[in-house]
Every structure is written in structure tokens, then in C-alpha cells.
N, CA, C and O atoms as CSV, one atom per row, in Angstrom:
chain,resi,resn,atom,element,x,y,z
A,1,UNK,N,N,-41.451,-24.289,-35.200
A,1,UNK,CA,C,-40.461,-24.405,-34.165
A,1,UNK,C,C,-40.188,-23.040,-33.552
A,1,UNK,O,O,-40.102,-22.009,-34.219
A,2,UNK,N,N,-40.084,-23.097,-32.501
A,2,UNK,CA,C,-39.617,-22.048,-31.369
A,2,UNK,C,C,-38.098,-21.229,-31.738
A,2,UNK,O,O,-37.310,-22.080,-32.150
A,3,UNK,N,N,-37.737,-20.443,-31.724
A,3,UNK,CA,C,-36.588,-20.113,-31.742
A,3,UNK,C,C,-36.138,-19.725,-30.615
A,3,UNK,O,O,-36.775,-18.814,-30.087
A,4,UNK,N,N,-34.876,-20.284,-29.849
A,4,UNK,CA,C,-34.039,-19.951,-28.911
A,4,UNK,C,C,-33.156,-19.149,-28.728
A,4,UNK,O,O,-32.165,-19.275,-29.448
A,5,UNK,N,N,-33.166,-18.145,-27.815
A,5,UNK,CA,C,-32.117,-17.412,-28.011
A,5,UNK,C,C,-31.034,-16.935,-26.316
A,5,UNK,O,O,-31.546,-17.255,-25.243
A,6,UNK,N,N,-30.415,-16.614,-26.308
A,6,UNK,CA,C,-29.659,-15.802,-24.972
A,6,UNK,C,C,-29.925,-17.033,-24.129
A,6,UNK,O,O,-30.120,-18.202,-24.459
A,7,UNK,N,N,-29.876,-16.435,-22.944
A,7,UNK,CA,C,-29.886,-17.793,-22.113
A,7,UNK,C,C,-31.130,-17.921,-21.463
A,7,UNK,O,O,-31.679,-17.192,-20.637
A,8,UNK,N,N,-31.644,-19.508,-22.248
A,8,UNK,CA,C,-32.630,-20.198,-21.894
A,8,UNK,C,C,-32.346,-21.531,-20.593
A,8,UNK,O,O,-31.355,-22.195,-20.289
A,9,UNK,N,N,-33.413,-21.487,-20.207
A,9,UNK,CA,C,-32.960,-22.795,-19.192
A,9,UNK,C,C,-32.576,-22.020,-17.783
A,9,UNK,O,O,-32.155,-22.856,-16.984
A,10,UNK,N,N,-32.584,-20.958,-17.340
A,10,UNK,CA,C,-32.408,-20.575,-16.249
A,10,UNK,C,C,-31.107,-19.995,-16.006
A,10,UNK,O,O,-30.975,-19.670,-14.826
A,11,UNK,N,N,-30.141,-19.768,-16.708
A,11,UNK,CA,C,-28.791,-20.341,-16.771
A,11,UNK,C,C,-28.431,-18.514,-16.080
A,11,UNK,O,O,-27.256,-18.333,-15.761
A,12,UNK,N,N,-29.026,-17.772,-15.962
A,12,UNK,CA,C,-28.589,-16.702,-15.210
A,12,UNK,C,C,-28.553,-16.817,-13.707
A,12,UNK,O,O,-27.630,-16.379,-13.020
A,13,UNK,N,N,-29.654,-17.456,-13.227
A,13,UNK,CA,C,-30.104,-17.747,-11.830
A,13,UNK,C,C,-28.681,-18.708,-11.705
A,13,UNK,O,O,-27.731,-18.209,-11.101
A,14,UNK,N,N,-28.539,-20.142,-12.302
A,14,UNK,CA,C,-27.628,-20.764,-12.260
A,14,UNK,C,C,-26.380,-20.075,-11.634
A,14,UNK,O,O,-25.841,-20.512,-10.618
A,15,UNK,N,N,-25.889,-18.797,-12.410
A,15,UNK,CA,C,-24.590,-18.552,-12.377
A,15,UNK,C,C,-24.825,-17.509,-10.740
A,15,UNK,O,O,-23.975,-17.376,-9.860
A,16,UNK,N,N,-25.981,-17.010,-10.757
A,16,UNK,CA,C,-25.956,-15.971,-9.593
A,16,UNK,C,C,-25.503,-16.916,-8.328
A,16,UNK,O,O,-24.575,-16.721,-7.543
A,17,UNK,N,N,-26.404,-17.957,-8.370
A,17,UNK,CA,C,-26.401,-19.062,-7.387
A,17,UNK,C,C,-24.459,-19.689,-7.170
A,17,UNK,O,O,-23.861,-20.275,-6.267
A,18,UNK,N,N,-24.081,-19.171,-8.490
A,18,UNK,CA,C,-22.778,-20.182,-8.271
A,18,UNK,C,C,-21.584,-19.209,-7.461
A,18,UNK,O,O,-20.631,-19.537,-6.754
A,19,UNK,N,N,-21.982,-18.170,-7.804
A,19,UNK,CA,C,-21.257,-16.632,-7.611
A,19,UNK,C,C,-21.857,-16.637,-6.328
A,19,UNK,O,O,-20.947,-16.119,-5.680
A,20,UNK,N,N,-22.865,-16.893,-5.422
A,20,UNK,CA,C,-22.892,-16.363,-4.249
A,20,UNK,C,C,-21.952,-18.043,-3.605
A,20,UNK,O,O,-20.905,-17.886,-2.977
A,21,UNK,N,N,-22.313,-19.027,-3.780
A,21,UNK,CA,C,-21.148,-20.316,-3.534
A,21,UNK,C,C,-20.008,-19.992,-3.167
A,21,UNK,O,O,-19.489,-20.309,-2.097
A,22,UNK,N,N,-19.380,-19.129,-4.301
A,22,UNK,CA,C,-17.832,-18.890,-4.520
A,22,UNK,C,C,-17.712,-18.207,-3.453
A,22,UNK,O,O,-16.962,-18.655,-2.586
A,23,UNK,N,N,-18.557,-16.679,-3.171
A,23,UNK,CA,C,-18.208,-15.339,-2.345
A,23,UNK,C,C,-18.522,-16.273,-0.956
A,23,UNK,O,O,-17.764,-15.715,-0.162
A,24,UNK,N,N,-18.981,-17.025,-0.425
A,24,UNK,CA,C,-19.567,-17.831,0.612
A,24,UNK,C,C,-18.052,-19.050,0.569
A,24,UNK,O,O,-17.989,-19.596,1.671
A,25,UNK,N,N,-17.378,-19.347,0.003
A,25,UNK,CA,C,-16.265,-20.282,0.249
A,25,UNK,C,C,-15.164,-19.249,0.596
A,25,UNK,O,O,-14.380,-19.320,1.543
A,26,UNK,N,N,-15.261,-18.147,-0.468
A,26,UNK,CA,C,-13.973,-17.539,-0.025
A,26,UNK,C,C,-14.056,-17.065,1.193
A,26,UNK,O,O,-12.927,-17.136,1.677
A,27,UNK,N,N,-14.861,-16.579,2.013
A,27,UNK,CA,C,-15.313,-16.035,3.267
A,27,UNK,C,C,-14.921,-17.156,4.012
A,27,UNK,O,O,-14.105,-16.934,4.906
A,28,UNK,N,N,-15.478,-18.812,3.788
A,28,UNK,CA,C,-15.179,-19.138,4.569
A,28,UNK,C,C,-13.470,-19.377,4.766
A,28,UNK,O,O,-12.835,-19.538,5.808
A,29,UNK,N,N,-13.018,-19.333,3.395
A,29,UNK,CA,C,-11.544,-20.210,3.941
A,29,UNK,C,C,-10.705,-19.053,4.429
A,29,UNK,O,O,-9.588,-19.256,4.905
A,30,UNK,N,N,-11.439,-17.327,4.274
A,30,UNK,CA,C,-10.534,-16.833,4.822
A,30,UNK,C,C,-10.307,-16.288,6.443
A,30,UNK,O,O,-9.425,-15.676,7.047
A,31,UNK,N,N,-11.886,-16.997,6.832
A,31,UNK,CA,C,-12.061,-16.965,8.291
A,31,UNK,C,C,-11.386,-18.065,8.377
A,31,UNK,O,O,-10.485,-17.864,9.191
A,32,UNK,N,N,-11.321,-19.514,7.823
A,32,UNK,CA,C,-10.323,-20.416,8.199
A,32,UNK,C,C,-8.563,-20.061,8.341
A,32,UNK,O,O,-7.769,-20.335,9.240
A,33,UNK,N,N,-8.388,-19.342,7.039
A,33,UNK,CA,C,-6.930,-19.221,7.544
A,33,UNK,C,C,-6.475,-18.257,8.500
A,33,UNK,O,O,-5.313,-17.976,8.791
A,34,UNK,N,N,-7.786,-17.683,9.051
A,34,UNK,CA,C,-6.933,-16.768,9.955
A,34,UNK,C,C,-7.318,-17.133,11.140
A,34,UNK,O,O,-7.173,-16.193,11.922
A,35,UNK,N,N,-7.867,-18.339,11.785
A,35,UNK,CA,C,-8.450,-19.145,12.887
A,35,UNK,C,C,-6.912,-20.110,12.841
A,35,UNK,O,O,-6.390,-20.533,13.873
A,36,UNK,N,N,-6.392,-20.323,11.577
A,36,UNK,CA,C,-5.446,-21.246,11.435
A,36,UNK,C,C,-4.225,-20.711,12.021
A,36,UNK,O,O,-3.532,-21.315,12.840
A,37,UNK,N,N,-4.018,-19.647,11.598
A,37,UNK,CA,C,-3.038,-18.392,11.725
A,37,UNK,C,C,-2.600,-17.992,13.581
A,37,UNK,O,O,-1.583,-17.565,14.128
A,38,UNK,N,N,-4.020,-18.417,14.089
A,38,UNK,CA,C,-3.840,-17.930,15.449
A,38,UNK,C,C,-3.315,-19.024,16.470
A,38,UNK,O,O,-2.973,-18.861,17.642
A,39,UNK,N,N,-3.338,-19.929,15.876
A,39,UNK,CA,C,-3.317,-21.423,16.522
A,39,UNK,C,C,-1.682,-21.920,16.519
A,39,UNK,O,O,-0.990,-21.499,15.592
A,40,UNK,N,N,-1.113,-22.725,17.445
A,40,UNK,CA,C,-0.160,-23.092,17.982
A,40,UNK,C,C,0.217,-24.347,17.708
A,40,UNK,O,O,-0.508,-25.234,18.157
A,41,UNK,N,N,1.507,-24.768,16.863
A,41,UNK,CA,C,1.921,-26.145,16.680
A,41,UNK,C,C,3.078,-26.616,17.757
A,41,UNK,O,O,4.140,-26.018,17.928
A,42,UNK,N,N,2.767,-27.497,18.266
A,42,UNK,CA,C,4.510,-27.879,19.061
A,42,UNK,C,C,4.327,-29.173,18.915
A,42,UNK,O,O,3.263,-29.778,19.040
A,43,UNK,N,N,5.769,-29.766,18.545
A,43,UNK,CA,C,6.078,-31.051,18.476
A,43,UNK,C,C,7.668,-31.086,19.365
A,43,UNK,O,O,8.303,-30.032,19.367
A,44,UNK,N,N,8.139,-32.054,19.944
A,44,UNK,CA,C,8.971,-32.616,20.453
A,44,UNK,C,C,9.876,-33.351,19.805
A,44,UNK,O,O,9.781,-33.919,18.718
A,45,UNK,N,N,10.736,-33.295,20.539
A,45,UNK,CA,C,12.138,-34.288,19.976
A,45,UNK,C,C,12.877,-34.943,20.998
A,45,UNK,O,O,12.565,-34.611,22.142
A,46,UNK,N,N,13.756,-35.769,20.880
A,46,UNK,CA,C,14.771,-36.439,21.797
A,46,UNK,C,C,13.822,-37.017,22.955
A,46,UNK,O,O,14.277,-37.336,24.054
A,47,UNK,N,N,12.900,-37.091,22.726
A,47,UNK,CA,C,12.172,-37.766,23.940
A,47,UNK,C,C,11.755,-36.534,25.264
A,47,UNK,O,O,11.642,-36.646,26.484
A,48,UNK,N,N,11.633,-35.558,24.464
A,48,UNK,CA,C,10.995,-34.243,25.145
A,48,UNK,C,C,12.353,-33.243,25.338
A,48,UNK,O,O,12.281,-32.265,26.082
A,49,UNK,N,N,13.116,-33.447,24.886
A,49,UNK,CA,C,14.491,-32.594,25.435
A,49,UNK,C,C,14.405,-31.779,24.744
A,49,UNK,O,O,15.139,-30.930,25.250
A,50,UNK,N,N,13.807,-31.169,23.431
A,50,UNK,CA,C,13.678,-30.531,22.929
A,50,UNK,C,C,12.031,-30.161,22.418
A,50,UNK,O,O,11.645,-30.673,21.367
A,51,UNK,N,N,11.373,-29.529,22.967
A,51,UNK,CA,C,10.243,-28.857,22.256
A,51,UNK,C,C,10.364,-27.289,21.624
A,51,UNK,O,O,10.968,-26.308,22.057
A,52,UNK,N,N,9.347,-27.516,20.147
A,52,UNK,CA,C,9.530,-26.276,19.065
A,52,UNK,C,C,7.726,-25.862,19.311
A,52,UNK,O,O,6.810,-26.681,19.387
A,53,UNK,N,N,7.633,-24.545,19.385
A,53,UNK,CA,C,6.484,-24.304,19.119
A,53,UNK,C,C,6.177,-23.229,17.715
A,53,UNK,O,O,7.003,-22.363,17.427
A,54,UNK,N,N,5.347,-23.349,17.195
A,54,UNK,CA,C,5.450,-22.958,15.703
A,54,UNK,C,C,3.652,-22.369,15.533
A,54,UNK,O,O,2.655,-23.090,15.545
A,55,UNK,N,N,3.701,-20.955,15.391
A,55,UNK,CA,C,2.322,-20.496,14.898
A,55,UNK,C,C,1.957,-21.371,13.274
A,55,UNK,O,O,2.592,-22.216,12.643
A,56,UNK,N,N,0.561,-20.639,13.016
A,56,UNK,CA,C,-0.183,-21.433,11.963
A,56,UNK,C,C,0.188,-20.438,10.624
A,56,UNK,O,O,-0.347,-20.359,9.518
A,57,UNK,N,N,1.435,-19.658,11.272
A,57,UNK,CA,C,1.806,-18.764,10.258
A,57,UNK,C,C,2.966,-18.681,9.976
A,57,UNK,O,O,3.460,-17.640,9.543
A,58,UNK,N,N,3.968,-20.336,10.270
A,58,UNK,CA,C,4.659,-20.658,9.912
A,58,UNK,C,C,6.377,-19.956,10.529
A,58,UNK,O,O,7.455,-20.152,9.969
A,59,UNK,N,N,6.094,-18.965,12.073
A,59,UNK,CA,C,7.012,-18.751,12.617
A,59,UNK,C,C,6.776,-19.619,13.746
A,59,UNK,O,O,5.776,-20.133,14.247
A,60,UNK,N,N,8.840,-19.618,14.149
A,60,UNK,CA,C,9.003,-19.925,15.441
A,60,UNK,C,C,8.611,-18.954,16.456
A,60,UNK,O,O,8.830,-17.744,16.501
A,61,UNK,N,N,7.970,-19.744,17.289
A,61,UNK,CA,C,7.666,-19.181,18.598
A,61,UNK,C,C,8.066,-19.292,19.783
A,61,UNK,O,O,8.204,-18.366,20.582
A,62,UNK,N,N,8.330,-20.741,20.014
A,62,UNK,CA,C,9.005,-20.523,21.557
A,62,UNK,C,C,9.918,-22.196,21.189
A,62,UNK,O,O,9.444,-23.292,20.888
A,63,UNK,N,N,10.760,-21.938,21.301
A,63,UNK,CA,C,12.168,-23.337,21.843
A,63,UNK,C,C,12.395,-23.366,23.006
A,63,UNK,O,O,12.726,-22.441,23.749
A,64,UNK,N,N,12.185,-24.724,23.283
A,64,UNK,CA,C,12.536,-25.131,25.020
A,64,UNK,C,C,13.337,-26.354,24.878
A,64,UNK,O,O,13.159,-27.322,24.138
A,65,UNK,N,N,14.221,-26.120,25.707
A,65,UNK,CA,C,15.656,-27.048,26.046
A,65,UNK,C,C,15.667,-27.545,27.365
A,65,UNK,O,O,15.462,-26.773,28.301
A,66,UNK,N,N,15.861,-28.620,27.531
A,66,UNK,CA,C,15.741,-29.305,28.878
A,66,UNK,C,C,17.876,-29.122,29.081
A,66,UNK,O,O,18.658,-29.073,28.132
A,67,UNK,N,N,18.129,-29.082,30.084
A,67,UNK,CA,C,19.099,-28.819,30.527
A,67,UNK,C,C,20.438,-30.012,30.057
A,67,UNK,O,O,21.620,-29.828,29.768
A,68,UNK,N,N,19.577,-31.274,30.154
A,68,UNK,CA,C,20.407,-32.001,29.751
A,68,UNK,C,C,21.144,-32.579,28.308
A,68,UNK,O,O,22.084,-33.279,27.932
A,69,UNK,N,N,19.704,-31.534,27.646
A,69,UNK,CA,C,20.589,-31.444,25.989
A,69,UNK,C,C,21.392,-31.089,25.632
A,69,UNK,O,O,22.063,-31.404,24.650
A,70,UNK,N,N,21.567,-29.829,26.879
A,70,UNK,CA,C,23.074,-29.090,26.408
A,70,UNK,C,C,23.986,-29.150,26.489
A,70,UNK,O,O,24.622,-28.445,27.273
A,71,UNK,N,N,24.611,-30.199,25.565
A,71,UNK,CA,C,26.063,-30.503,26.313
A,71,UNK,C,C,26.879,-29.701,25.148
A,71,UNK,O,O,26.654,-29.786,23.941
A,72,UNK,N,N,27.948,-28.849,25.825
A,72,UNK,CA,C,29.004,-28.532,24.890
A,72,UNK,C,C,30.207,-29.044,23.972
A,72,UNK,O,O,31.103,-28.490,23.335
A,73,UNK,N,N,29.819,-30.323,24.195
A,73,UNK,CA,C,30.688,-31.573,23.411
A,73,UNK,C,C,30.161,-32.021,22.324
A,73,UNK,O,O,30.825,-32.619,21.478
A,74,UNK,N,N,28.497,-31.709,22.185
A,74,UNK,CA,C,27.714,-32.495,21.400
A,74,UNK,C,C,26.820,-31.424,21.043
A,74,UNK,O,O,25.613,-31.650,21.137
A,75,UNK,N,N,27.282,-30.102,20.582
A,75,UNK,CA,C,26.244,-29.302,19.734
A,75,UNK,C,C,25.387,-29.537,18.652
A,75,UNK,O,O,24.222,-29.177,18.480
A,76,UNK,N,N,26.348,-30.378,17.755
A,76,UNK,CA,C,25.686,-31.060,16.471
A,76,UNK,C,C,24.271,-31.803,17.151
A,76,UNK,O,O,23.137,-31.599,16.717
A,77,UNK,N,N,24.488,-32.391,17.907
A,77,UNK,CA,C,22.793,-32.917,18.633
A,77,UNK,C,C,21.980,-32.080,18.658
A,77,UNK,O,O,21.226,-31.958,17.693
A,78,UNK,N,N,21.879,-31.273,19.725
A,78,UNK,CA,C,21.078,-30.367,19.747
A,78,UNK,C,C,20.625,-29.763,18.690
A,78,UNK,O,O,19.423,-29.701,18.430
A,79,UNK,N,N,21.620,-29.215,17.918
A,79,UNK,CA,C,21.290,-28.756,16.436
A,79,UNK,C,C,19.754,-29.675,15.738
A,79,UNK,O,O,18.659,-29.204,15.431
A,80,UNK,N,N,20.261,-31.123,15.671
A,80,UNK,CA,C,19.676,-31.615,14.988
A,80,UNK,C,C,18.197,-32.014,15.546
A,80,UNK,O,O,17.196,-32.235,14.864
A,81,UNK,N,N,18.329,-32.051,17.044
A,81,UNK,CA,C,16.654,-32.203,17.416
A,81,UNK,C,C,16.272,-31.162,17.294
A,81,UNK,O,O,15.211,-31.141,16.671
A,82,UNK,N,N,16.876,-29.553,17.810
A,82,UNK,CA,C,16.261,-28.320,17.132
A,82,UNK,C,C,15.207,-28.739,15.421
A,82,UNK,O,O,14.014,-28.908,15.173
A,83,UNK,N,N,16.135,-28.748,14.835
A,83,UNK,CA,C,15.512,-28.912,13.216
A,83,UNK,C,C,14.416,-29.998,13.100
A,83,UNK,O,O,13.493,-30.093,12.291
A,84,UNK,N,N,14.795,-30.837,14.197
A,84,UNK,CA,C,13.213,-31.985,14.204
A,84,UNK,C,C,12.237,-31.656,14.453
A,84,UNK,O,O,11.240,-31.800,13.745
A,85,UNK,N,N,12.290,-31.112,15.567
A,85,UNK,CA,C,11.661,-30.928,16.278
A,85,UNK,C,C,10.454,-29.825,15.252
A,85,UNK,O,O,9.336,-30.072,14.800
A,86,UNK,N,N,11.369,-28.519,15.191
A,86,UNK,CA,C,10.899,-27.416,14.168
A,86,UNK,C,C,9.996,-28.128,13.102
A,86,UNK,O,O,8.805,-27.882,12.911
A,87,UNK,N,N,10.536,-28.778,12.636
A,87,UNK,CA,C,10.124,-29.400,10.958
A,87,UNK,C,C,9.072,-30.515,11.648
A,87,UNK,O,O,8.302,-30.903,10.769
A,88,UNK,N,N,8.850,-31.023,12.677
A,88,UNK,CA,C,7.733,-31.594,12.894
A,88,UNK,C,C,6.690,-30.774,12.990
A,88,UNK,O,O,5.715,-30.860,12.243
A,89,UNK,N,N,6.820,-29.850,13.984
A,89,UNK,CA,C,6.032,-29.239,14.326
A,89,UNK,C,C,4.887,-28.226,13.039
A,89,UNK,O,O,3.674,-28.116,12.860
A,90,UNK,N,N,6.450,-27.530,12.241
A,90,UNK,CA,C,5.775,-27.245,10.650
A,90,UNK,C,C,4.788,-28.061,9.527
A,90,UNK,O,O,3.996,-27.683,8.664
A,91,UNK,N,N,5.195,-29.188,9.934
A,91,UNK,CA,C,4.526,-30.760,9.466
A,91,UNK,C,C,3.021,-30.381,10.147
A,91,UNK,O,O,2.091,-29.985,9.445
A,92,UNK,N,N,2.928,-30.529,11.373
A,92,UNK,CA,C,1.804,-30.333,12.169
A,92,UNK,C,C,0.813,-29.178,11.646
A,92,UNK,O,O,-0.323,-29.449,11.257
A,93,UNK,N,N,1.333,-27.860,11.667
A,93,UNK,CA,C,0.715,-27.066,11.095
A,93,UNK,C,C,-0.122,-26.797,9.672
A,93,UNK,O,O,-1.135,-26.170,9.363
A,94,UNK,N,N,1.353,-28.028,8.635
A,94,UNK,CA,C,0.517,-27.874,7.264
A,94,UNK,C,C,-0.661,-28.754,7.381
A,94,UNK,O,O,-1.543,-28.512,6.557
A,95,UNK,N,N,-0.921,-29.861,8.330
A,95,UNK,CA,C,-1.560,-30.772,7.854
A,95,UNK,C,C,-2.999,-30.245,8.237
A,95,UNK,O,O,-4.104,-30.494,7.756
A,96,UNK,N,N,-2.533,-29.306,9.430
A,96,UNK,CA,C,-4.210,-28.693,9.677
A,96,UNK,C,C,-4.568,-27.889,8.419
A,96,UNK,O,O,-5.594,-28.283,7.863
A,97,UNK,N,N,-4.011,-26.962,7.915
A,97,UNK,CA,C,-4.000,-26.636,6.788
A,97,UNK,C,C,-4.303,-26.951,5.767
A,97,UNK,O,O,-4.957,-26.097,5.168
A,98,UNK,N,N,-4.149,-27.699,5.336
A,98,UNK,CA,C,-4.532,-29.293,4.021
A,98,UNK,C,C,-5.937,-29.852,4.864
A,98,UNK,O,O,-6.685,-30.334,4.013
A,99,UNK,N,N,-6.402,-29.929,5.896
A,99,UNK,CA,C,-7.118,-30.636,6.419
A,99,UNK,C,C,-8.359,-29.680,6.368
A,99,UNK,O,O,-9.520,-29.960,6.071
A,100,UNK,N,N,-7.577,-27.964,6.890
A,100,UNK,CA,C,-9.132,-27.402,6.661
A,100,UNK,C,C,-9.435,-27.044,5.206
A,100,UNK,O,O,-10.538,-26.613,4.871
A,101,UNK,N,N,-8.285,-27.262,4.230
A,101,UNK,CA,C,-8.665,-26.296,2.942
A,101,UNK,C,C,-9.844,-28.020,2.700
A,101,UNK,O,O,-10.937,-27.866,2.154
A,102,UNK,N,N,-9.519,-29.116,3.056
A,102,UNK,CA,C,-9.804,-29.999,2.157
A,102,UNK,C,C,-11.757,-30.231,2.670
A,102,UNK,O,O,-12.584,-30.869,2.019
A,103,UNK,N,N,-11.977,-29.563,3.845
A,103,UNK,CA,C,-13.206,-29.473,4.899
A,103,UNK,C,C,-14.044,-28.177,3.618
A,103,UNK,O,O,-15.065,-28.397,2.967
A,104,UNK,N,N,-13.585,-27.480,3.606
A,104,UNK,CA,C,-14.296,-26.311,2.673
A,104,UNK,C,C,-14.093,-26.449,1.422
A,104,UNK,O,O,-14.754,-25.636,0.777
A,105,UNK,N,N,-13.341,-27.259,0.681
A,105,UNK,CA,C,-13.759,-27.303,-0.704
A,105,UNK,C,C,-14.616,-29.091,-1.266
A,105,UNK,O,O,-15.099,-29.684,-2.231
A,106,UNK,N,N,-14.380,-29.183,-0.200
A,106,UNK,CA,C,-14.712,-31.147,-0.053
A,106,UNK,C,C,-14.334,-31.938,-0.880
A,106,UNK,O,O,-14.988,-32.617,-1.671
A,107,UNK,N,N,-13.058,-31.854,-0.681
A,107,UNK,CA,C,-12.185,-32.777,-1.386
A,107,UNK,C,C,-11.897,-32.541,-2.538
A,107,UNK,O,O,-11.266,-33.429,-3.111
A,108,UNK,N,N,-12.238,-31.265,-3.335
A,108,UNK,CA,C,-11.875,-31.071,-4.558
A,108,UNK,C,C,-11.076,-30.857,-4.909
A,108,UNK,O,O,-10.759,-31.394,-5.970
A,109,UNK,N,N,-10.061,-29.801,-4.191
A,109,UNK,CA,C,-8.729,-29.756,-4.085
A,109,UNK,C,C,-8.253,-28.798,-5.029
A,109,UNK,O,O,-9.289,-28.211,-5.341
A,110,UNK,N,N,-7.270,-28.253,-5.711
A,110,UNK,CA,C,-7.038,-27.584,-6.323
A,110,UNK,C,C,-7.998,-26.297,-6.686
A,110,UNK,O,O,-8.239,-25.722,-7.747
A,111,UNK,N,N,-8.440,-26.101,-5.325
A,111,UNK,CA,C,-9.638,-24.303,-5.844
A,111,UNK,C,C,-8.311,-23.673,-4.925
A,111,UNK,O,O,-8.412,-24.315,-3.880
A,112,UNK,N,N,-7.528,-23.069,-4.821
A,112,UNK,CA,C,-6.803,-22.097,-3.943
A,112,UNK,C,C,-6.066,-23.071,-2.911
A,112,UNK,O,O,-6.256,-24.281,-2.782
A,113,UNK,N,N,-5.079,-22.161,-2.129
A,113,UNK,CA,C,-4.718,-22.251,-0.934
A,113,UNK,C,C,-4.284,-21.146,0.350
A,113,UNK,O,O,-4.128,-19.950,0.105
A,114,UNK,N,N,-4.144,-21.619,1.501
A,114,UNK,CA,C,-4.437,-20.784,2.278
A,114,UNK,C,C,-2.868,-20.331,2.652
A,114,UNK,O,O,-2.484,-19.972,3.765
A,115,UNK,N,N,-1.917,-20.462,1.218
A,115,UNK,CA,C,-1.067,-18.959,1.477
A,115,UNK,C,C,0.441,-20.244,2.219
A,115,UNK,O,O,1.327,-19.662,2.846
A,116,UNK,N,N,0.570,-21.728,2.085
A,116,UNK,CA,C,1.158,-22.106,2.686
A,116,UNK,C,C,1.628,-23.268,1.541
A,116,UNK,O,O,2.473,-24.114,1.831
């Protein structure tokens, strides 16, 4: 009989191969999150009276108020499509997010995230 020793079966090539995989995902997801990063969420509220626009980096960017939201009797409104609006729009952003991590690891899920 043969005696076996260190690694038989290829198992170095194996790991080189798996190590260039890894350095080749992380590259990609970190050109993804910063393609993600540059990109623009806006969602609406009240039937457009309120639009939030929200980078892919999780700030506000631009709030727009249609004139007729503003009533000074009814701040609490406004308030509250503000926060819809916002939190939709944040909604919007994670899902691209979740959508590209889930494109580059293919569905495996739990290898990293892109910081969100």
C-alpha cells in the first residue's frame, strides 16, 4: 500500500481556485455597493404631496412639499407623510441592496453585507 501524505487530491489548486472566487466576489460587491451608494431612492406620499429622496447611503436628500400640504392647522400630517414617505423610500433603497448582495452571492446569503 501507498502511503498518503499532505495534501493529496489536488486540494492546494482547490483552495487557490477558492481564494481567487472570494478576492473576485469581494471586488465585486464592493463595486456594487458603491454603484449602490451613488444611486437615488424617492418614494411619495399623500398622493404626491409629499416626495422624499434618499441616496443608496441612507441620507436624506431632497424633500418636496406641494403647497397644499402645508397647512398650519394640521402639522401632525405633514409630519407623518414626511416619515412615509422617508421610510418608503429607505425601504426602496434596502431592497436594491438585498437584491444586489443576493445577485453576487446567489442566494446564499449570509457571506457579508454591504454596510446596511
Amino acid at each position: 500500500m501507498a502511503k498518503r501524505g499532505g495534501y493529496q487530491g489536488g486540494m492546494p489548486g482547490n483552495m487557490g481556485n477558492l481564494m481567487k472566487q472570494a478576492q473576485k466576489m469581494q471586488k465585486q460587491m464592493e463595486e456594487s455597493q458603491k454603484a449602490l451608494e451613488e444611486k437615488e431612492f424617492t418614494a411619495a406620499a399623500g398622493g404626491g404631496a409629499v416626495e422624499v429622496t434618499v441616496s443608496g447611503k441612507r441620507e436624506v436628500l431632497k424633500v418636496k412639499l406641494s403647497e397644499e400640504v402645508v397647512d398650519p392647522d394640521d402639522i401632525e400630517m405633514l409630519e407623518d407623510l414626511i416619515v412615509a414617505a422617508t421610510n418608503e423610500a429607505l425601504r426602496k433603497a434596502e431592497e436594491e441592496a438585498a437584491a444586489a448582495m443576493s445577485k453576487l452571492t446567489g442566494g446564499m446569503g449570509g457571506l457579508g453585507g454591504l454596510g446596511f
